[in-house]
Every structure is written in C-alpha cells, then in structure tokens.
C-alpha positions, 0 to 999 in steps of 0.5 A, spaced: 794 213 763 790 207 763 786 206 757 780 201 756 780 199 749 772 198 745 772 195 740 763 195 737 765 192 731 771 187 732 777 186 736 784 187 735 785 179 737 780 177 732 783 171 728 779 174 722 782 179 718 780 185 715 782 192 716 778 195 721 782 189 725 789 192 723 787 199 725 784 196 732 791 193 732 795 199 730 791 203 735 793 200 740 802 200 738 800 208 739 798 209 745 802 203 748 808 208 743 805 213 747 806 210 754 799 207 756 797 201 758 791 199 755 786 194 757 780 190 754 777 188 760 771 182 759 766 186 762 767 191 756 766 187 751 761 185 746 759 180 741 763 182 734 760 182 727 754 187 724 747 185 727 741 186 723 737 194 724 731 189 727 736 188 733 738 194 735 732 196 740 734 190 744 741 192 743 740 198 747 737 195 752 742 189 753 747 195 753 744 200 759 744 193 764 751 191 761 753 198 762 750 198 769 754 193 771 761 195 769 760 202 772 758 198 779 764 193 778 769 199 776 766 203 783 767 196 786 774 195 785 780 198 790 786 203 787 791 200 782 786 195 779 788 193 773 782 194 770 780 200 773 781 206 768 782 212 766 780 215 759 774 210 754 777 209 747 773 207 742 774 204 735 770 204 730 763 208 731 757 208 725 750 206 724 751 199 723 756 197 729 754 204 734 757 204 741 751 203 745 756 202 752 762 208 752 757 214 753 753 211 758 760 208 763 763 213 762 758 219 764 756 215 770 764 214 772 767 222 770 772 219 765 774 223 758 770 219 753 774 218 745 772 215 739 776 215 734 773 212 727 767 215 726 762 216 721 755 220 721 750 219 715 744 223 715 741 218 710 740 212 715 737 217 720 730 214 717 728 206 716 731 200 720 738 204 720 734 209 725 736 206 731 743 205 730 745 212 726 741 215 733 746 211 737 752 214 733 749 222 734 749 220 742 755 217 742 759 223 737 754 228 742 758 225 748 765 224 747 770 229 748 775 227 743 773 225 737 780 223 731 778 222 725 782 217 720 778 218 714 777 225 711 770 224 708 767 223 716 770 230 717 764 235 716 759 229 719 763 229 726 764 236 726 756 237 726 755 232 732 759 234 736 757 237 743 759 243 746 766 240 749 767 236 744 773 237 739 776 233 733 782 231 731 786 228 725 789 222 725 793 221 719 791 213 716 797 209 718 800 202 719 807 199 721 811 200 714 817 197 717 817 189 714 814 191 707 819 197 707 824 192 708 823 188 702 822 193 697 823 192 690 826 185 692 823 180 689 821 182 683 824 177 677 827 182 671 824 181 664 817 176 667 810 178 665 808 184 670 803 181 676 797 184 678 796 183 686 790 185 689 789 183 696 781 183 700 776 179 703 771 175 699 766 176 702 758 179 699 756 187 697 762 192 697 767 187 696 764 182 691 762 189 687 769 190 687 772 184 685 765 183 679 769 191 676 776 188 677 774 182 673 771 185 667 776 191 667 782 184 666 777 181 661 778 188 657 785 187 657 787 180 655 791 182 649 796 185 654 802 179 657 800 179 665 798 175 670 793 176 676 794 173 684 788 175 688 789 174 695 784 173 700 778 168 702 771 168 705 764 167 704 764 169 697 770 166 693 765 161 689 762 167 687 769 171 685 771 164 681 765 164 677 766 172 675 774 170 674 774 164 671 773 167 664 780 170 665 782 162 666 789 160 668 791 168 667 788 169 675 791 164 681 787 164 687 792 164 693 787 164 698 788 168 705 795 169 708 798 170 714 800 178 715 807 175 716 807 173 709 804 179 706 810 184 705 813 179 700 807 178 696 806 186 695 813 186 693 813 180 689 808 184 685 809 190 680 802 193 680 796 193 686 789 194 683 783 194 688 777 198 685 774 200 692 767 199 692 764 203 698 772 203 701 773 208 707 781 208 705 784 201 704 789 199 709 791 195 704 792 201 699 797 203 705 801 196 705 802 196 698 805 202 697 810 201 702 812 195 699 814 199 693 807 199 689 804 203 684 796 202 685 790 203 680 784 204 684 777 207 684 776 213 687 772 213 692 770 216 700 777 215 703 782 212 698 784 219 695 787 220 701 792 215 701 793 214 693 796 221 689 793 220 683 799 221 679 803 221 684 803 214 686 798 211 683 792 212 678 784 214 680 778 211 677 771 214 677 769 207 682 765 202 679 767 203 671 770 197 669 773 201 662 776 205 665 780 202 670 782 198 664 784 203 660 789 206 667 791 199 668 793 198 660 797 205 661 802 204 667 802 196 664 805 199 657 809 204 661 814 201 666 818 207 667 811 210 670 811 204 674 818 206 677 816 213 679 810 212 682 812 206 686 819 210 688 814 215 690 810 210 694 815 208 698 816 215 700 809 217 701 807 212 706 814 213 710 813 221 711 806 221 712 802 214 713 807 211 717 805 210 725 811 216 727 806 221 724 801 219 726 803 217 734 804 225 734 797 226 731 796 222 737 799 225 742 798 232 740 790 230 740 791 227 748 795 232 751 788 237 750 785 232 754 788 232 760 
C-alpha cells in the first residue's frame, strides 16, 4: 500500500529530538519493513509543536479549507501519482495536538483511516482543552484501526471508538541493533559507577524530573558516583541551578547526536529518570538494550518497559526519597546491577525489538484489507 504519514505533533524529519520524533521514525522503518512506500505529501503537513487551547477554533477552520484542498488535489491526480494514497496514518493523536485533517480526507476520499498513539482524557473535556479533547473523540470515532503503544490509553481508545473501528497492540519498540552492539563494552573495571540520564530540558513534566532526580542525588552524597546528563533545551539554566549543589559530581554534556548515544548508555552503569508525567520512554528502551539497569518513577506507560525487579527498579513518581533509597540499593549491589542489566538486554531484544513489533503490525493491517 501507499501510505500517507500525519505527523500532528512532529515530523519524522524534525532536526529537533524527542521521543515522539524517534517513534515517528520507528513507524515508518515498519511499514516500509512491511513493504509499503510511505509518503509525507506538503499538502498534508501542518505546522509542528503544541499551540495554545485558544487556538484551536481557528485550527479547525483552517484544517476543513487545508482538508478540502487535499482531497480535490488527491481526485485531481492520474493513477500511479506519487502522492496518491491508499490508507491514512496518523501518529500521535491527543488533546493538545488532535488530528483535525485525517477524518475529514479520509471520509471524503473512501480510504481506511489509522491512528496509532492516541489518548483519551475525560478531564480535559471541560475549559480551554475542550476543543481539542473533542477533535481526538471525532478522530478515534472515525478511524477504522487504532494501535495503541502505551498500555494506559487502552480502556480510553477503547470507549471511543466507532462501530467499525478496532484497537490493536503495538508493543513500545526502537531499533535495538547499535545499542545491543556495544553492551557492557565500554565500562572501566573498578571507576566510580556513572549514573546517566538522557532528556529534554525543556519546562513542566521534564523540569519536574529532573528537580526530583536533583534532590533524590543530594540524598546520596556519602556514596562515590558520578552523574552525566545528556540533553539541551530551553530549561538547562534552570536544570543547573538545581544541580549545582551536586557540584563537579554532575557533567552537562548537552545534547548528542543519536549515532553517539549507544556508546554513552554503555559507557554508564546505571540509567535513572524519575519520569514525571512520561508515557513510557524511549529512552527507558535505549538503555536497557544498551545493558542498563534503570531506576525510575513508576508512572503512566513506564511500567511497561521497566520490570521492577526484573530490570530495574520503581518508584512511586514524584518521591525523591525514595528514588534515592532504589538508586543507593543497586549502588551497593553491583551483582544486582549485573542481573538486571543482562535481563535488559534480553527484555528488549524479545519484546521491544521492531521484529515484535512489525509483526503486531502487520497482524493489525492484514484485518484492514
């Protein structure tokens, strides 16, 4: 098939990194794993980021006149055009970043209509997020196939969706080959453990994180560690001031291009990320593969690619104690540190691999046709 990738939030070619980037991505190796040719047409693209609630009203209008004129360029062009297409996918689909275009194409033009990654909140059917959580039930009403990555959104899809319209599964994934490649490789025998955390500095949910994370280290400065934090954004100032009274224990080493990640997660001995508000965490995924025991707030998604006990530890999110007390506890246990890393390393490869999940795939697109 001929799919045409929606990206509401942002696209797969942003030059910005993030999660929802690297799921985007991730999406479209499958289906092109699977044999489709997938094609981002201009006509279908909108401006990327999260605009206010306040504009979403002109949103919709702008998106019924941007939808009008795909569907009459779509009609307008000859068989075998490479921008005609024969299914709409859409990734990422919540309130504040619905998909205002996909219903609207694809009703007018005949065509099966996916979202995979969307999220009901019955909370912000009320206020400024109104306009925005209504466009995510016309959307879920509309499509005949929603996948679901994260396992919280699961009873919400479920309850919006239309007569014809089905969920599937889709375990989270990344491509695990280069961090699997490097391993346990690069570790110095006997150096103080280095605790790694990889994010977006940037305010809210990630700020919040890494406030906890800061308070959680000042609790542990009787133990030899040190800290490297990998990211950038708007709220590093912020991040150093509630760092900094960790000192030279905590290395900035700003962002990083993705090549060079797989050797910094395995450069490292444990991955920490409180998780504020976190769907599940690619990076949670890049870690382990890479052979990292994780300790981490427990948390909408994350318990979905963490085991507790199993390849990491859980904290109840937001408290900084006891996401102290897990990190001091596989600190002074080296050998747990190496059971749950070599667990890691297996978890991910069976069950968060894109194998597993180009299978969930294809299972979920073979009942469309």
């Amino acid at each position: 098939m001929r799919v045409l990738l929606h990206t509401p939030l942002k696209p797969p070619d942003s030059p910005t990194p993030s999660g929802d980037r690297e799921m985007a991505r991730g999406f479209v190796r499958l289906l092109r794993h699977l044999g489709h040719c997938v094609i981002m047409p201009a006509a279908s693209r909108v401006e990327p980021g999260v605009p206010p609630a306040d504009a979403h009203l002109a949103l919709e209008r702008r998106a019924r006149a941007q939808a009008a004129r795909l569907v009459a360029r779509w009609r307008a062009l000859p068989a075998g055009h490479p921008e005609r297409f024969d299914l709409w996918f859409t990734y990422h689909c919540y309130y504040r970043k619905p998909d205002w275009l996909g219903p609207l194409v694809t009703r007018a033009l005949g065509v099966p209509y996916v979202i995979a990654e969307a999220s009901h909140a019955p909370r912000r059917a009320y206020g400024p997020t109104r306009l925005g959580h209504r466009a995510v039930e016309r959307a879920l009403m509309a499509a005949d196939l929603v996948l679901t990555v994260n396992p919280r959104d699961v009873a919400g899809v479920k309850a919006r969706l239309g007569p014809g319209g089905r969920q599937a599964r889709v375990p989270p994934f990344i491509d695990s080959t280069s961090f699997a490649a490097v391993a346990g490789r690069c570790r110095p025998a006997n150096d103080v453990p280095v605790l790694l955390t990889v994010g977006m500095m940037r305010q809210r949910d990630k700020l919040d994180s890494y406030r906890v994370l800061a308070r959680a280290l000042a609790m542990l400065k009787d133990r030899p560690w040190r800290a490297v934090l990998v990211g950038d954004g708007p709220a590093r100032g912020e991040v150093e001031v509630a760092m900094a009274p960790l000192g030279a224990r905590v290395h900035f080493a700003g962002a990083i291009a993705r090549e060079h990640l797989p050797k910094i997660y395995a450069a490292a001995d444990l991955y920490l990320w409180p998780a504020i508000n976190e769907a599940y965490g690619m990076a949670f995924l890049e870690a382990q593969a890479a052979g990292l025991p994780v300790v981490a707030g427990r948390t909408g998604g994350v318990p979905a690619v963490v085991a507790h006990g199993v390849t990491g530890l859980l904290t109840p999110v937001g408290d900084a104690p006891a996401f102290a007390e897990a990190v001091a506890r596989l600190l002074d246990a080296p050998e747990q540190r190496e059971r749950f890393a070599a667990s890691a390393r297996h978890r991910i490869a069976a069950l968060h691999g894109e194998y597993a999940a180009a299978r969930a795939l294809a299972a979920a697109l073979r009942r469309l046709t």
